[in-house]
VOGU-3710 file (C-alpha; in Angstrom, 3 decimals, decimal comma):
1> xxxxxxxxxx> 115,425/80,958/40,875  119,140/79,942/40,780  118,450/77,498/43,796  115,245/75,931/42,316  117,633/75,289/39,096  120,679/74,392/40,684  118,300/71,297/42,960  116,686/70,437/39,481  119,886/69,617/38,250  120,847/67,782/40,926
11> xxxxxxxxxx> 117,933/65,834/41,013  117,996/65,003/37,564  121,724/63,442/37,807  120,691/61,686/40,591  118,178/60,010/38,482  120,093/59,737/35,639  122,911/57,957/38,028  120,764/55,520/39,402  119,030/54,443/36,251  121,671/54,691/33,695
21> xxxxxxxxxx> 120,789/51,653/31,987  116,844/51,543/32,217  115,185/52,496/28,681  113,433/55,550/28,752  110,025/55,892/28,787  109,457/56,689/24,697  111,274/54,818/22,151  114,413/52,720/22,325  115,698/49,669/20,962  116,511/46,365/22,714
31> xxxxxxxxxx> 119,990/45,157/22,490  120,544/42,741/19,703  122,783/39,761/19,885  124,009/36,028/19,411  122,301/33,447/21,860  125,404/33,385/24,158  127,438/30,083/23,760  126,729/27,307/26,032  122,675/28,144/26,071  122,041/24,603/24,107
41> xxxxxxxxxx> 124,490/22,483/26,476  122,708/24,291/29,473  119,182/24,085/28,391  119,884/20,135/27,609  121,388/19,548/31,133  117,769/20,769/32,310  115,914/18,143/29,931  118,380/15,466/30,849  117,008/15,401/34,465  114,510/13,129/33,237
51> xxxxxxxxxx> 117,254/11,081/31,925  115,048/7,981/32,394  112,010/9,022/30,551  114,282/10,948/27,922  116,174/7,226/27,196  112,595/5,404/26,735  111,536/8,649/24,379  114,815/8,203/21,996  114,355/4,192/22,006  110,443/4,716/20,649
61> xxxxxxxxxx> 111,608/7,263/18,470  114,038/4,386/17,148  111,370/1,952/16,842  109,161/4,136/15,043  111,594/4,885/12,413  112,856/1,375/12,183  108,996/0,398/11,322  108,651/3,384/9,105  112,017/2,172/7,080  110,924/-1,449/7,431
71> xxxxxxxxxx> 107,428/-1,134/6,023  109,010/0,261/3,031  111,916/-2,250/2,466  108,933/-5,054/2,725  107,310/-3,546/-0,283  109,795/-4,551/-2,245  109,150/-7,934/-1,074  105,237/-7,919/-1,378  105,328/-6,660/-4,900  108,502/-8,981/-6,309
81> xxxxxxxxxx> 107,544/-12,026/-3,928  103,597/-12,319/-3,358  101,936/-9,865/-5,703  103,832/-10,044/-8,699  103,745/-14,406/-9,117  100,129/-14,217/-8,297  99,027/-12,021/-11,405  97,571/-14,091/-14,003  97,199/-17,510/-11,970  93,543/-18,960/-12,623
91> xxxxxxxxxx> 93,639/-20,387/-8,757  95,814/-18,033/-6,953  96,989/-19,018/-2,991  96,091/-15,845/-0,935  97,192/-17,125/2,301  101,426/-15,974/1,632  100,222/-12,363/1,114  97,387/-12,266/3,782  100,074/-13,256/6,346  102,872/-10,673/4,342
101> xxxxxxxxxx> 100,075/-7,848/4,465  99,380/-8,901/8,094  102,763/-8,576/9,066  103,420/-5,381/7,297  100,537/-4,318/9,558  101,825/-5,337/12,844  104,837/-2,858/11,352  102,533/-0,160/11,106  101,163/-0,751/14,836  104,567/-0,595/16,734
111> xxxxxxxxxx> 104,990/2,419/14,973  101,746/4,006/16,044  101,922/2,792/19,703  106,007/3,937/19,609  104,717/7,282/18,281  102,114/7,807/21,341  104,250/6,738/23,559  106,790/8,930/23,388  104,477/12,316/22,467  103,132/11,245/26,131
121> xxxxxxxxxx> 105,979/10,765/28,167  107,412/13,976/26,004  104,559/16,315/27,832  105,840/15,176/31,238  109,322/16,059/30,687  108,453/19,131/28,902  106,618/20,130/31,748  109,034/19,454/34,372  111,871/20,987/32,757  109,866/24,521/32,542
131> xxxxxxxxxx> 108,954/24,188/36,114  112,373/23,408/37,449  113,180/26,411/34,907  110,846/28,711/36,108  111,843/27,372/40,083  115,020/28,330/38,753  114,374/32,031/37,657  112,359/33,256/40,286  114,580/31,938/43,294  117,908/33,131/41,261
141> xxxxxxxxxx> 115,483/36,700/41,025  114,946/36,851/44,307  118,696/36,900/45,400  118,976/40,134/42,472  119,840/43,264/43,960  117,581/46,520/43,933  120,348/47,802/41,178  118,657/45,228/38,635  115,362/45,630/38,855  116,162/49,959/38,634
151> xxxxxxxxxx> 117,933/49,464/35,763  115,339/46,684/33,907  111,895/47,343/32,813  109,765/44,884/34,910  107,760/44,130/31,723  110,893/42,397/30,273  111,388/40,850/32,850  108,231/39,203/33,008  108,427/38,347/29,257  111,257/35,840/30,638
161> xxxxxxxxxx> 108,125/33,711/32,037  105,859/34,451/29,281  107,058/34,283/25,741  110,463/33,113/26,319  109,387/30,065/28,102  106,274/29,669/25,840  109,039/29,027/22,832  110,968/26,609/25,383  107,712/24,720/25,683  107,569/24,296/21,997
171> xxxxxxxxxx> 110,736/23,400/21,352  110,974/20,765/23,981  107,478/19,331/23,149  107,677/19,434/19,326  111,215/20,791/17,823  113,268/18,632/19,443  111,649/15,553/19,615  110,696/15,931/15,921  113,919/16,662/14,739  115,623/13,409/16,001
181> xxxxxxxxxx> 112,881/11,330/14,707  112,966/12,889/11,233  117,146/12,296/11,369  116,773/8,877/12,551  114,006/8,302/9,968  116,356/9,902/7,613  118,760/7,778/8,617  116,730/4,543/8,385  115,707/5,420/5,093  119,138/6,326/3,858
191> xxxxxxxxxx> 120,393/3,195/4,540  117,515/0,861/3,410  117,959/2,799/0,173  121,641/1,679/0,487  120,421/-2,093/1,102  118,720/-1,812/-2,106  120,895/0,638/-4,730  123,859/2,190/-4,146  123,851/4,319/-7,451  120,230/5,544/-6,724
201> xxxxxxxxxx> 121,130/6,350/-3,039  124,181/7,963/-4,594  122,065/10,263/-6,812  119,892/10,686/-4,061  122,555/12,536/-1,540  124,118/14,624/-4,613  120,549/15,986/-4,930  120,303/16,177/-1,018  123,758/18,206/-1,285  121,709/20,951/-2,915
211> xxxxxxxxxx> 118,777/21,261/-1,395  120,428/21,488/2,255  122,412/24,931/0,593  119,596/25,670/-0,249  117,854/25,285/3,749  120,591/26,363/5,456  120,440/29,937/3,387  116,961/30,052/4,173  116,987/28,846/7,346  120,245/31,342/8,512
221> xxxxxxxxxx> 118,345/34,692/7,018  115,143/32,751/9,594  117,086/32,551/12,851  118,364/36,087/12,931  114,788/38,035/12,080  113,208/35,270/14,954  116,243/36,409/17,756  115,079/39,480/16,844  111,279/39,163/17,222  111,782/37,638/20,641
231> xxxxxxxxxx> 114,127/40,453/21,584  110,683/43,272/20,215  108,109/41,115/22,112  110,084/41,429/25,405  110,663/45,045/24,548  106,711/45,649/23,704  105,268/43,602/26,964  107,699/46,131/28,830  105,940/49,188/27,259  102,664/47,945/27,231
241> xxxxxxxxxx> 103,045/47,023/31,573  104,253/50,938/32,060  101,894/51,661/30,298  99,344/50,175/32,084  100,430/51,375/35,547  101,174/54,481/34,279  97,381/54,734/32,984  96,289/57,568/35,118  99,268/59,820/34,446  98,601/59,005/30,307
251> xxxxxxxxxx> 95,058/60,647/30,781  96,223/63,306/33,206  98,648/64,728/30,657  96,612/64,301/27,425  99,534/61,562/26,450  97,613/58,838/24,660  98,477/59,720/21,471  101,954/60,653/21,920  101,802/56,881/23,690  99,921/55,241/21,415
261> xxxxxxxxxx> 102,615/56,697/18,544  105,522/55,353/20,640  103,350/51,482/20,798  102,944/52,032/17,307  106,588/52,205/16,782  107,797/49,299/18,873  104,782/47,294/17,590  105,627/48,329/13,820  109,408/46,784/14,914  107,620/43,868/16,007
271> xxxxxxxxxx> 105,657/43,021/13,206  108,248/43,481/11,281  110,589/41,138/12,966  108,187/38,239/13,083  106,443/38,825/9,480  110,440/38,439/7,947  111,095/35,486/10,385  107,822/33,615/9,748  108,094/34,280/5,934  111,279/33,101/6,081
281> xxxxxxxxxx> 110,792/30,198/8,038  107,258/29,566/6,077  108,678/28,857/2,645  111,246/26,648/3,701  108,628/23,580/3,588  107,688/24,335/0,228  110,846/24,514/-0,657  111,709/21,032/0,585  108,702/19,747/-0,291  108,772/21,039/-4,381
291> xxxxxxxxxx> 112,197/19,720/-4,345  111,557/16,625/-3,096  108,826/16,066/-5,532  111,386/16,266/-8,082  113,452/14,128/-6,964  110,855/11,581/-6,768  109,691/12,549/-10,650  113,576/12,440/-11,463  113,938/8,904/-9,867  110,874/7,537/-11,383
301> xxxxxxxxxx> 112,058/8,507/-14,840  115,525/7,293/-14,473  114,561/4,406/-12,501  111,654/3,310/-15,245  114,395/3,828/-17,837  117,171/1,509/-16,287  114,191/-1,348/-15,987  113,367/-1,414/-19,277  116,274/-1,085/-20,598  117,139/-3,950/-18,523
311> xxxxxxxxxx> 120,605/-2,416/-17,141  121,699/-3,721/-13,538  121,514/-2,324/-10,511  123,788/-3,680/-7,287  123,505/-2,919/-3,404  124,365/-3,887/-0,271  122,763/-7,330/-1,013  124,202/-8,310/-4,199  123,569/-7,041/-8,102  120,507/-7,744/-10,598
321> xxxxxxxxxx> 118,467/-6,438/-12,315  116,113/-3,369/-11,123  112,857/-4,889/-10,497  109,394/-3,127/-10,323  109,476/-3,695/-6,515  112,941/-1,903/-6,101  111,957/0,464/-8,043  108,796/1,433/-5,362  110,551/1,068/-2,642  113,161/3,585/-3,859
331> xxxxxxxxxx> 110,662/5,761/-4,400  108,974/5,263/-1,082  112,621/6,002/0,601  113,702/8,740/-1,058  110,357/10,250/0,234  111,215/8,946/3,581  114,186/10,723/3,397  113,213/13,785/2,061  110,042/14,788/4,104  112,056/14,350/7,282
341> xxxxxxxxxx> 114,812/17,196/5,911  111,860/19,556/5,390  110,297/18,931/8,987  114,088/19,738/10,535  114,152/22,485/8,583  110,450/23,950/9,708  111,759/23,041/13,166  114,867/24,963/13,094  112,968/28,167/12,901  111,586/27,146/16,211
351> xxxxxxxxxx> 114,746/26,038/17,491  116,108/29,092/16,949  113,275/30,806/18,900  113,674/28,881/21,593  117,239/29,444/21,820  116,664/33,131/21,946  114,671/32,814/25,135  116,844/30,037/26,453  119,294/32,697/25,942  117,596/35,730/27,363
361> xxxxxxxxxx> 116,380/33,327/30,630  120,102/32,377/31,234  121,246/35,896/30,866  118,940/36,904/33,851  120,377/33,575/35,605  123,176/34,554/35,504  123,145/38,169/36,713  125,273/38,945/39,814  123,371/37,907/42,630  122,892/40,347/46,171
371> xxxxxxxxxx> 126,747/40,665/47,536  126,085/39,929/51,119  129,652/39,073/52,877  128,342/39,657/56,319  129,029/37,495/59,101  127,128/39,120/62,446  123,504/37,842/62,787  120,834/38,570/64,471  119,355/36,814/67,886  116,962/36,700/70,592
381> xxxxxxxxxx> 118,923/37,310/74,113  117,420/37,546/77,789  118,692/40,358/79,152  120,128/40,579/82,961  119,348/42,957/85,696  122,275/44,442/84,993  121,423/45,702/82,039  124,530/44,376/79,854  124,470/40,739/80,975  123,372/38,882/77,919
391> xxxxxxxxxx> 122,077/35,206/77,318  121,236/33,664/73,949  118,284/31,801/73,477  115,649/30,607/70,887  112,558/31,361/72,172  110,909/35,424/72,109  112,255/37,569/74,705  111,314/41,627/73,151  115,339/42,054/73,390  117,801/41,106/70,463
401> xxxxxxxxxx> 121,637/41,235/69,889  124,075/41,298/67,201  126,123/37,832/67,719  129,611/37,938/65,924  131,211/35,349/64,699  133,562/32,553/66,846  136,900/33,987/67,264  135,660/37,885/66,604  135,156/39,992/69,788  134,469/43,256/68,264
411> xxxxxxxxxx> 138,384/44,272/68,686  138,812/44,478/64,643  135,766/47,212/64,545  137,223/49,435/67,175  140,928/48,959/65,445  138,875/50,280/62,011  137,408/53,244/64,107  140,783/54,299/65,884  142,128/54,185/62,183  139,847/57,317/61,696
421> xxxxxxxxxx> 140,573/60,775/61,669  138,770/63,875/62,750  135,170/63,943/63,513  134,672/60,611/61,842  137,088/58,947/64,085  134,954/60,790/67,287  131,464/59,261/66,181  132,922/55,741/65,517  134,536/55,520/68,268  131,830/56,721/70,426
431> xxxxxxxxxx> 129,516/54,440/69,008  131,630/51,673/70,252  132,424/52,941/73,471  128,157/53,122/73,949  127,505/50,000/72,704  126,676/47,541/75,429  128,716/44,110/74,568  128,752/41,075/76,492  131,868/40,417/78,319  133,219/37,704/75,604
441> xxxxxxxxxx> 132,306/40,773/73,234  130,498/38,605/70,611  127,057/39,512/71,557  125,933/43,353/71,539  122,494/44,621/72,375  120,754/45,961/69,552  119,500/49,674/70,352  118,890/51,550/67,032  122,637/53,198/67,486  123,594/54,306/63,488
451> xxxxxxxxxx> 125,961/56,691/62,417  128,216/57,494/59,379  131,176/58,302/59,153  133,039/59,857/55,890  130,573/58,211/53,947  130,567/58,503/50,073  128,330/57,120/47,490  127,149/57,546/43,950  124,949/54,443/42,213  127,776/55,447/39,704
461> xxxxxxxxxx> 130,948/55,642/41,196  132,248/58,315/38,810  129,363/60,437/39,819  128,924/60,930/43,829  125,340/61,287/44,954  126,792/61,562/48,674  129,978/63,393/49,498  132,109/62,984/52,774  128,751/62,381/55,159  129,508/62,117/59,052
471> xxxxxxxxxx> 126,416/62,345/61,312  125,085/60,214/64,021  121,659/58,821/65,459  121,364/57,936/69,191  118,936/55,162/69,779  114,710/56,407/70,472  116,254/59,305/68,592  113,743/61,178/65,631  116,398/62,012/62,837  114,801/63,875/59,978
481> xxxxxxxxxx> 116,022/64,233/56,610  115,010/67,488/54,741  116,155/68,925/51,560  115,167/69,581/47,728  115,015/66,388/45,654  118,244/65,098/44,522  119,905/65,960/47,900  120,266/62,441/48,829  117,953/62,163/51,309  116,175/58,568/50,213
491> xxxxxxxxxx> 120,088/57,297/48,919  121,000/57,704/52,811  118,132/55,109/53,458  119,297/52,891/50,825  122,808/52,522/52,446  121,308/51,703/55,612  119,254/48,915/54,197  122,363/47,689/51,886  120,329/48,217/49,329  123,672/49,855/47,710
501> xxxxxxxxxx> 127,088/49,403/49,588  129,114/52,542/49,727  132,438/53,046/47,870  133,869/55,148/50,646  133,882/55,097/54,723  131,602/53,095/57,032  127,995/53,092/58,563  127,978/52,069/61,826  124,870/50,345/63,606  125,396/49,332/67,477
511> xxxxxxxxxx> 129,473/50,412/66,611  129,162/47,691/64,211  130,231/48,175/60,379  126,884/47,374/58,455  129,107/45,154/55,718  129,609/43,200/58,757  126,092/42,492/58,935  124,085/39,651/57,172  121,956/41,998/55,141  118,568/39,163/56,395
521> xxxxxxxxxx> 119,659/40,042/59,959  119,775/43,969/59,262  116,801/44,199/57,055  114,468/42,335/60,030  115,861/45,371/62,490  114,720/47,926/60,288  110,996/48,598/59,753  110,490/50,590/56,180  107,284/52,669/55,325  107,539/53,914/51,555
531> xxxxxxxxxx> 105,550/56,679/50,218  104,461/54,465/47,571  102,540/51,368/49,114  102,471/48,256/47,983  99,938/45,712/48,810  99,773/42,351/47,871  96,751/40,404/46,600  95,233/38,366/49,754  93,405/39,062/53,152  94,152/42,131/55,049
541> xxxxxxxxxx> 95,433/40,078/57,962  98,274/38,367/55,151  98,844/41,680/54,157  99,549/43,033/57,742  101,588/39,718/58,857  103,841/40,541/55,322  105,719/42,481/58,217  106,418/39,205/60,256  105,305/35,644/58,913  105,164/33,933/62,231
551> xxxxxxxxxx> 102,620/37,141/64,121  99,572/35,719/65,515  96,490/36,931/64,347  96,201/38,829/67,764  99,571/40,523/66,988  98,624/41,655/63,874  94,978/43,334/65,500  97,321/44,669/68,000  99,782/46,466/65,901  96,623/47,857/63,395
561> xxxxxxxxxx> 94,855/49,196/66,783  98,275/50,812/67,607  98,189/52,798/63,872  94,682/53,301/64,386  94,146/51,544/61,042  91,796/48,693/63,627  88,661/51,197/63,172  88,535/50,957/59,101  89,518/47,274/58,980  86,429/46,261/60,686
571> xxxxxxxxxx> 84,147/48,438/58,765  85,399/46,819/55,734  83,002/43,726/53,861  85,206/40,968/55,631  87,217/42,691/58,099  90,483/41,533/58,735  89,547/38,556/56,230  88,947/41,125/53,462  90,521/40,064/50,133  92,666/42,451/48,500
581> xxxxxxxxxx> 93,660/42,919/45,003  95,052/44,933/42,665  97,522/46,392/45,288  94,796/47,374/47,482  92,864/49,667/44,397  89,314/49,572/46,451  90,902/51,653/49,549  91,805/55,201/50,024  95,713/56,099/49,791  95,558/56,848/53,524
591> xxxxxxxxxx> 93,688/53,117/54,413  96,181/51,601/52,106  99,166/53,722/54,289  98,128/52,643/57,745  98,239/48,665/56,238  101,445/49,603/55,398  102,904/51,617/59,030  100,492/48,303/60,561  102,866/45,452/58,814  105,722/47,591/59,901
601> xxxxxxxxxx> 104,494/47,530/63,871  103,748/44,076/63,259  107,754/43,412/62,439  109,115/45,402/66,000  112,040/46,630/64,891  114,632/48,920/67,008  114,811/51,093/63,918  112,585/52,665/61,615  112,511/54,436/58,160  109,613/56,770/56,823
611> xxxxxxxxxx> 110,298/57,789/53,231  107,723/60,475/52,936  105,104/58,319/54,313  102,726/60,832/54,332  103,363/63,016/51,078  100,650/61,532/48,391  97,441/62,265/51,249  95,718/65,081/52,494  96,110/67,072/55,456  92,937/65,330/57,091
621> xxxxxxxxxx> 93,993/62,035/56,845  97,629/62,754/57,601  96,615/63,273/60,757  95,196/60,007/61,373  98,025/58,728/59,801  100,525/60,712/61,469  99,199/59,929/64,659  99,546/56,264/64,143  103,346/56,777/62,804  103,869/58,421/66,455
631> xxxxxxxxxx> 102,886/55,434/68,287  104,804/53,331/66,047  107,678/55,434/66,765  107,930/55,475/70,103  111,406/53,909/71,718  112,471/53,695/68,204  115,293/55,202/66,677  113,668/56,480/63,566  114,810/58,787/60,140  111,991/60,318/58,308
641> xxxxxxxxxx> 111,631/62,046/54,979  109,514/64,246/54,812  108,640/67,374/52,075  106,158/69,082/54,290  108,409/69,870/56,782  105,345/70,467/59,508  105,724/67,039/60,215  109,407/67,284/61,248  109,154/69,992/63,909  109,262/67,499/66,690
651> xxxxxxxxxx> 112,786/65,674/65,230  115,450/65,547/67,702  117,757/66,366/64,565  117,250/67,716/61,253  119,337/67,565/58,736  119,424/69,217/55,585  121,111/68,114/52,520  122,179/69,284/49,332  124,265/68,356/46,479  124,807/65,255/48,538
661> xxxxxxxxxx> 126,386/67,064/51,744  125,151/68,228/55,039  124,500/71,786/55,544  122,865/72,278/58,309  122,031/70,372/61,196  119,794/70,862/64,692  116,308/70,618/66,144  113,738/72,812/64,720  114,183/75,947/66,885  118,298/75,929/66,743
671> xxxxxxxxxx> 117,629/75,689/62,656  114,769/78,523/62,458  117,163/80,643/64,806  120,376/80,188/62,655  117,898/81,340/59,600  119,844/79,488/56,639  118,369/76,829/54,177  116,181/75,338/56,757  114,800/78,316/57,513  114,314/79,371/54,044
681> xxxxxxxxx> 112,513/75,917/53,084  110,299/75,772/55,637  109,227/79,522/55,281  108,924/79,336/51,399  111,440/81,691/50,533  112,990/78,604/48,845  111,074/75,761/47,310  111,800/72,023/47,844  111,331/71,089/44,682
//
């Protein structure tokens, strides 16, 4: 009882280590915060690759507001010039205003056609800029390192291609667009009211004074609740995608309510996020809009009083008297002017949205990309009778080697390993003594050689997961890894895939450091097989060839016949050109295992890693499956995980771990002899778990 407790607490640090920063499962709150500065400037450098199209947008924009502004200066001159002298005239000449009103028209048309225009061409560039965004994301994703996507819920993340380019879509569409043309109509209005009365235009941006405190307290209290509703919707997706994959465990346990509470919750925070924002943002409008009606009542009053009272008026084109034709086209303006405030300020609220995803897109743009560092890669070599003679070539020859850089001839490694002390300085020094190098030194044969030497980890660094581990693995060697979880057993695969670099010591592969490695070049010499499978929607053939995109389709039936997975494929609807989706949900976990061990065949590698491959199937089909893992694993150097420890009997090594050391190491008999925690696990006495 003191061992199972002592490996549960190990295992849950272990957890705890690696996924520090990933929300739990029930209830927590997303972080809250500013758009970080720069997002604007960024987002715009994106829109301005279409600088061509965004120049011919901006100059309809201008022409629509210049007709808009234009139409309503020319009232002035239909009702004082042509409407005006023709009241009471027995025989009145319609031909001046038929040619004023036709004109005033033509006004009207270049502002429609201006206004299609550049809603068209807006479309294309909104488009384009959320592609080249989204091109952006996923290729900038794809260099992320395994850390990231522990320590993020993948339903955020894929709320960075939903929602939070849905409000970019918006905002470039509509917002921004709509925003200059209401300030350039603004603008145009401002200053045709200008043209005609300075005192009126004066009254009118005393009044506009106001009303924009007014806005801008509105539209502040707006912008926060609608950073905050994007933040809750990225936060609910999350839930709602564990959720979803997490379906069968809800219904084992008896957890919907408890889950449907804890949706509840984060859906409450939601709603209550987006009801404040869009109230917010919803009575801003109104607000405008009520206001600006009084100014136009306020205008009309003042402006009908200074007529007939016959007081002066003066603007930019001289003084007289207010006329009844100034006096409409003030009003006219001063709508013009107002109505575009109100549309900025509905568009703000959207602006602010979009800004919030801009924000949350860059922020995953700008995450630390995969460390690589490594300069050795990996290539095909024909290999001379001797055995060690080694030629580099492109086409394939079944033998590869490790090529180092110009100038490096593997004397820096060996320096590293005689700096070594003890039984660490033994194995890395052995492992370069076996390695067969090419006379210049800069090639060296890959073989499946790996070894560690005073290797320490922890995905914290304040909290080890691995202490002090020296062991090596001979190439065609079977090294198993056995212990309780926690022990480290999966980390050790990790390092060996750079999935996490070490803080502490070296791994050696071929007597070469692994950091020395292109992490490309090392992943293709290692072959993977997860206990959990994952299967991609497509044929079964794209599926298998996932291990190797360039296999033939021969290849591929080859390496399925050698995992015996050939027999099922064919007895499946399509065979090999069976569609599969939903990761494979229409096969067995043991069918859906031997597509997996059949893309790793397909790849060929030197060196293979089973991560309790077999744990999550029954004994009956482990069989099959096991007995396709053997022919896979033939020639290979290979480490396998493994809780039911039958399936390790026939390692060359075990080793067991715990607490993150090595406590025992041998072949099956040598451990079962020596009757420690081996021998205890695999007898029962002492529980893996």
């Amino acid at each position: 009882m003191p061992q199972q407790s002592q490996h549960s607490q190990q295992s849950q640090q272990s957890q705890q280590s690696r996924k520090k920063d990933r929300n739990t499962f029930a209830g927590r709150k997303p972080a809250m915060g500013k758009p970080a500065p720069g997002t604007v400037k960024r987002l715009f450098g994106y829109i301005l690759q279409y600088r061509a199209r965004v120049v011919v947008i901006v100059a309809c924009i201008l022409i629509g507001a210049a007709a808009q502004a234009g139409s309503a200066l020319f009232l002035q001159t239909l009702i004082d010039d042509y409407i005006l002298p023709l009241v009471g005239v027995a025989n009145p000449d319609w031909g001046p205003l038929i040619q004023a009103i036709t004109l005033i028209g033509c006004l009207y048309v270049a502002g429609i056609v201006s206004g299609w225009l550049w809603m068209w061409l807006v479309v294309t560039v909104e488009q384009g800029t959320l592609k080249k965004i989204r091109d952006d994301m996923f290729a900038h994703q794809q260099r992320l390192p395994i850390r990231y996507f522990d320590a993020h819920e993948h339903g955020d993340i894929m709320s960075h291609y939903t929602n939070d380019t849905d409000t970019l879509r918006q905002a470039i569409s509509q917002s921004f667009p709509q925003m200059f043309s209401a300030g350039v109509s603004a603008l145009a209005a401002l200053l045709s009211m200008l043209w005609l009365s300075v005192p009126f235009t004066a009254f009118t941006i005393v009044f506009t004074i106001g009303l924009l405190w007014i806005v801008r307290k509105v539209v502040g209290r707006a912008g926060r609740f609608f950073i905050r509703q994007q933040q809750w919707l990225g936060d609910v997706n999350a839930f709602v995608e564990e959720s979803v994959n997490g379906q069968k465990v809800i219904k084992v346990f008896n957890h919907e309510e408890a889950t449907q509470k804890t949706f509840d919750e984060k859906n409450e925070e939601l709603f209550r996020s987006a009801a404040a924002a869009n109230t917010w943002g919803n009575v801003t409008m109104p607000i405008v809009g009520n206001l600006g009606y009084l100014l136009y009542i306020l205008m009309a009053i003042i402006g009908g009083a200074v007529a007939l009272a016959g007081l002066g008026n003066f603007g930019l084109t001289g003084a007289g008297p207010l006329t009844l034709g100034t006096l409409v086209s003030l009003l006219t303006l001063s709508r013009s002017f107002i109505n575009p405030i109100g549309q900025v300020s509905m568009q703000l609220n959207m602006v602010m949205m979009a800004i919030a995803g801009a924000s949350r897109i860059f922020a995953l743009m700008d995450e630390p990309v995969e460390e690589d560092g490594g300069t050795v890669t990996l290539v095909n070599v024909e290999l001379g009778a001797d055995g060690r003679t080694m030629t580099e070539t492109d086409h394939e020859t079944g033998h590869w080697a490790w090529k180092r850089e110009a100038g490096d001839d593997g004397t820096r490694s060996l320096r590293a390993a005689e700096k070594l002390h003890g039984q660490a300085r033994e194995v890395a020094v052995k492992a370069r003594e076996q390695a067969v190098t090419s006379p210049d030194g800069r090639l060296t044969l890959l073989r499946g050689d790996v070894r560690f030497t005073d290797v320490t980890f922890g995905y914290d660094p304040a909290k080890p997961v691995l202490h002090d581990i020296t062991w090596f693995a001979k190439p065609g060697q079977k090294i198993a890894l056995v212990g309780a979880t926690g022990a480290g057993k999966t980390t050790v695969t990790n390092l060996i895939n750079r999935f996490y670099d070490i803080q502490e010591g070296q791994i050696l592969y071929d007597g070469i450091s692994i950091k020395g490695i292109r992490k490309p070049d090392l992943r293709r010499s290692l072959g993977v097989v997860l206990q959990d499978v994952n299967l991609f929607t497509g044929t079964v053939m794209d599926n298998i060839r996932y291990g190797r995109l360039d296999a033939t389709d021969e290849e591929c039936i080859e390496a399925a016949r050698l995992v015996n997975a050939d027999g099922f494929i064919r007895m499946l609807p399509e065979g090999y050109a069976t569609v599969l989706e939903g990761d494979g949900s229409g096969l067995s976990q043991g069918q859906r295992q031997l597509i997996s061990i059949a893309r790793a065949a397909v790849a060929d590698p030197p060196a293979l890693i089973l991560d309790e491959a077999t744990s999550s199937i029954d004994t009956r089909t482990e069989e099959v499956v096991q007995a396709g893992m053997d022919n896979l694993m033939k020639g290979r150097t290979v480490f396998v995980i493994a809780h039911r420890l039958s399936t390790v009997r026939n390692s060359d090594v075990i080793m067991v771990l715990d607490h993150g050391r090595i406590i025992e190491r041998g072949n099956h008999d040598e451990l079962i002899a020596q009757k420690g925690e081996y021998y205890q696990l695999y007898t029962g006495a002492v529980e893996l778990e």
